[in-house]
C-alpha positions in Angstrom: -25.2 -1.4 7.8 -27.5 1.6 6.6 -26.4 4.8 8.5 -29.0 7.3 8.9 -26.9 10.2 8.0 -23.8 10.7 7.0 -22.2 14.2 6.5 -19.9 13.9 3.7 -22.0 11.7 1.8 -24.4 14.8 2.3 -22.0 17.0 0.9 -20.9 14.7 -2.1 -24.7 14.2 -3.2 -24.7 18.5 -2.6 -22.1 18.5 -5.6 -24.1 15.8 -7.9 -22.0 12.8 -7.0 -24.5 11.4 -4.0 -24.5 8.3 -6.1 -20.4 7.3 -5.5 -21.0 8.6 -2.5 -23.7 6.5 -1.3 -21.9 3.4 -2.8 -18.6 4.0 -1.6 -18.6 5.7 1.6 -15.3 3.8 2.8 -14.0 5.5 -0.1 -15.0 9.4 1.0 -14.3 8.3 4.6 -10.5 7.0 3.8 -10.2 10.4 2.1 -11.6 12.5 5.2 -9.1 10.5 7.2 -6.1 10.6 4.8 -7.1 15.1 4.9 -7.2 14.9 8.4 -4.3 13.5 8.7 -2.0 15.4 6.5 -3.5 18.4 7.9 -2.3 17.5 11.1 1.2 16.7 10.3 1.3 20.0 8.5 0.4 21.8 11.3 2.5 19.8 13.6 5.6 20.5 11.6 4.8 23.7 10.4 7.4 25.6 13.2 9.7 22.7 14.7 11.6 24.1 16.9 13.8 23.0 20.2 11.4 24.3 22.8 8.3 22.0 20.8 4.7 23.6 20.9 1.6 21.6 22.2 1.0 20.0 18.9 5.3 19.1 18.0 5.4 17.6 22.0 2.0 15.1 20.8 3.4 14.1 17.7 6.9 13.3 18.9 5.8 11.2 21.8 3.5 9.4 19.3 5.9 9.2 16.7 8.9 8.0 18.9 7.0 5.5 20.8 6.0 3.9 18.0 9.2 3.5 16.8 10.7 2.3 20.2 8.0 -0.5 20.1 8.9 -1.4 17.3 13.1 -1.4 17.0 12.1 -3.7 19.9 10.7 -5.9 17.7 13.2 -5.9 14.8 16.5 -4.4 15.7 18.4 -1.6 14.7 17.8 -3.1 11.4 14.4 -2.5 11.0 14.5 1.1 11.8 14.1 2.0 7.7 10.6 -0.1 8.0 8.8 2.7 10.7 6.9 5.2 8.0 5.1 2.2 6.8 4.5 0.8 10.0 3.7 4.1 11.8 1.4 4.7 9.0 -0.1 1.4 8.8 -1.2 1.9 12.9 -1.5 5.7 12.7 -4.5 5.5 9.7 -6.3 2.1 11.1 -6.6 4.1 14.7 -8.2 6.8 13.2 -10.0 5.3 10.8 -11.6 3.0 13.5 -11.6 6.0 16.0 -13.5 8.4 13.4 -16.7 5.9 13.7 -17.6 7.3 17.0 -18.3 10.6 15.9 -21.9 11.3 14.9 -22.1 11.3 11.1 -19.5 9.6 10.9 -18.0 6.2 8.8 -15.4 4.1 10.3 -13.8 3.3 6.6 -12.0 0.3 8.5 -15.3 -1.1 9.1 -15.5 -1.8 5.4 -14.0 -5.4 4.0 -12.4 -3.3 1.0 -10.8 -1.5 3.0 -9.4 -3.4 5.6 -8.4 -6.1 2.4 -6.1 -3.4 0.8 -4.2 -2.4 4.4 -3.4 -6.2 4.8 -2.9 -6.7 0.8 -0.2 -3.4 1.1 1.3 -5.2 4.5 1.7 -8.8 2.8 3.2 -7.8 0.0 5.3 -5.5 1.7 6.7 -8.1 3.1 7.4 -10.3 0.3 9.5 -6.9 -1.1 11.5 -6.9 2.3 12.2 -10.5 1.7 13.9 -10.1 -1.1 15.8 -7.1 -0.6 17.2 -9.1 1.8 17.8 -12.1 0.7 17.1 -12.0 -2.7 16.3 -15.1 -4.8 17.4 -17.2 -2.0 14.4 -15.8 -0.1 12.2 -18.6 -1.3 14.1 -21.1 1.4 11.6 -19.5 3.4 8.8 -21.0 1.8 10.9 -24.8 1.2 11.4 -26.0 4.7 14.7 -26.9 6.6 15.6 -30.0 4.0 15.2 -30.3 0.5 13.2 -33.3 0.5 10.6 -31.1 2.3 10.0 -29.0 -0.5 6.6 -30.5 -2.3 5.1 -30.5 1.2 6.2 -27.4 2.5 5.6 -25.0 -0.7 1.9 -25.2 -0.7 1.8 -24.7 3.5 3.4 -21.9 3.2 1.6 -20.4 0.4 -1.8 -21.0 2.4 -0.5 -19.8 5.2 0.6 -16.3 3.4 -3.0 -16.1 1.8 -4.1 -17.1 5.7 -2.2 -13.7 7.0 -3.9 -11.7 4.5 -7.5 -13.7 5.4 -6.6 -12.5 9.1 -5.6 -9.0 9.0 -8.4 -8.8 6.5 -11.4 -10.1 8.5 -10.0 -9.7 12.1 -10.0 -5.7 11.7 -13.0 -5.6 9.6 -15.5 -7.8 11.7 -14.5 -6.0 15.2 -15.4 -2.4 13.4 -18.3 -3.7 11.9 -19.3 -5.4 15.0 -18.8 -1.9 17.2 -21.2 -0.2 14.8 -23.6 -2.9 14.5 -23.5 -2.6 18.2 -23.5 1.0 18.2 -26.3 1.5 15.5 -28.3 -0.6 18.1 -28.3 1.0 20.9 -28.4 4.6 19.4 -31.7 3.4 17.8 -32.8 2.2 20.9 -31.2 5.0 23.5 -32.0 8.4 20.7 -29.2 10.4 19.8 -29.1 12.8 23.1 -29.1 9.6 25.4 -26.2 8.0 23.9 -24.9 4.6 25.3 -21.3 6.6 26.6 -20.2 3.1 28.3 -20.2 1.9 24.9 -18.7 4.8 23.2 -15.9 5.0 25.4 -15.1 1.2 24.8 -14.9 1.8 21.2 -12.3 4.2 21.9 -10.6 1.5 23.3 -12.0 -0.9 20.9 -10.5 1.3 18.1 -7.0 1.6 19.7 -6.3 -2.5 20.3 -7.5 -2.9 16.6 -4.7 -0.4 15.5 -2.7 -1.8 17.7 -3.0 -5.8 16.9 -2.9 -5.0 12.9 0.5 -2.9 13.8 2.0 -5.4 15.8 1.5 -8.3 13.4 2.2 -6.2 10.4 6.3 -5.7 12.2 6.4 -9.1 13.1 5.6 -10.3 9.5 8.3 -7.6 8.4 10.7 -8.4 10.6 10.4 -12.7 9.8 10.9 -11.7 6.5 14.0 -10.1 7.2 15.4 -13.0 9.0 17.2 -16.2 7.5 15.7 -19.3 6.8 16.4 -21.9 8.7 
């Protein structure tokens, strides 16, 4: 999708590199996010203190509430596992979330992106897997009985490549979708006559994505964690 105007790109091509820029704008987008970001927590943790500011009261019901969800979902256990997870859910919201602000580039809503999140979460896993359990971590992957093996082996290698298929393409075509849907109806309402419905749905939109790509990213942590069977 061809956005009209994008303001970072502007500023890139400003400093002679409008070429990268205009290729890769899920590149210069996953940077404004990743600033943006950091800035935040800087700010947020600039003066902790026990009577929290504004800013130290948002972050710590964001941060432990994450982190309650997920204990939930993995045990005490799995506590070690929340700054990739928080991350992982922090960075897809905003990146999704960022797209609704004019001039704006969801970098989610780009395949390469949303390939390296789930190519980071899947392998991820594969390294909990064997801290764990170490070489004896491929029983997962060999089925209950032995005589199972030759079948079981290649299921379970397509269905590994299937999980990195569906973070992949399950985050990437709802984004894309949204500003497909977005560009639209922009083009077709002008810029001051804004479909807001819409907008405020992708606010929504850009939260369940988060949310789904969080969820199944602790759930495939915390599997590998368990024993095989």
């Amino acid at each position: 999708m061809e956005h009209p105007y994008l303001i970072f790109v502007k500023l890139f091509e400003a400093i002679g590199l409008g070429h990268f820029a205009h290729t890769y704008p899920h590149v210069v987008y996953t940077w404004v996010v990743m600033i943006l970001l950091i800035t935040a927590g800087f700010f947020a943790t600039k003066s902790i203190s026990l009577v929290p500011t504004h800013m130290q009261n948002l972050f710590e019901l964001i941060v432990s509430g994450i982190e309650d969800f997920m204990v939930d979902i993995t045990g005490e256990e799995g506590r070690w596992l929340f700054p990739i997870a928080a991350t992982v859910f922090i960075y897809v919201f905003i990146g999704n979330l960022i797209g609704l602000v004019p001039g704006f580039f969801p970098p989610t809503a780009n395949l390469n992106t949303t390939l390296s999140c789930a190519l980071v979460v899947v392998v991820f896993t594969h390294v909990i897997g064997i801290k764990y359990h170490g070489v004896k971590y491929i029983k997962h992957f060999l089925g209950p009985v032995w005589w199972m093996a030759p079948l079981m082996l290649p299921i379970e290698i397509i269905g590994h490549g299937a999980r990195i298929l569906s973070l992949t393409f399950r985050l990437f075509g709802n984004m894309m979708g949204h500003e497909i849907v977005l560009g639209i109806l922009f083009g077709l309402a002008g810029a001051f006559f804004a479909p807001l419905p819409i907008m405020a749905l992708g606010i929504f939109v850009a939260f369940v994505q988060g949310f789904v790509f969080f969820l199944l990213s602790v759930i495939y942590f915390s599997s590998a964690m368990e024993h095989a069977h």
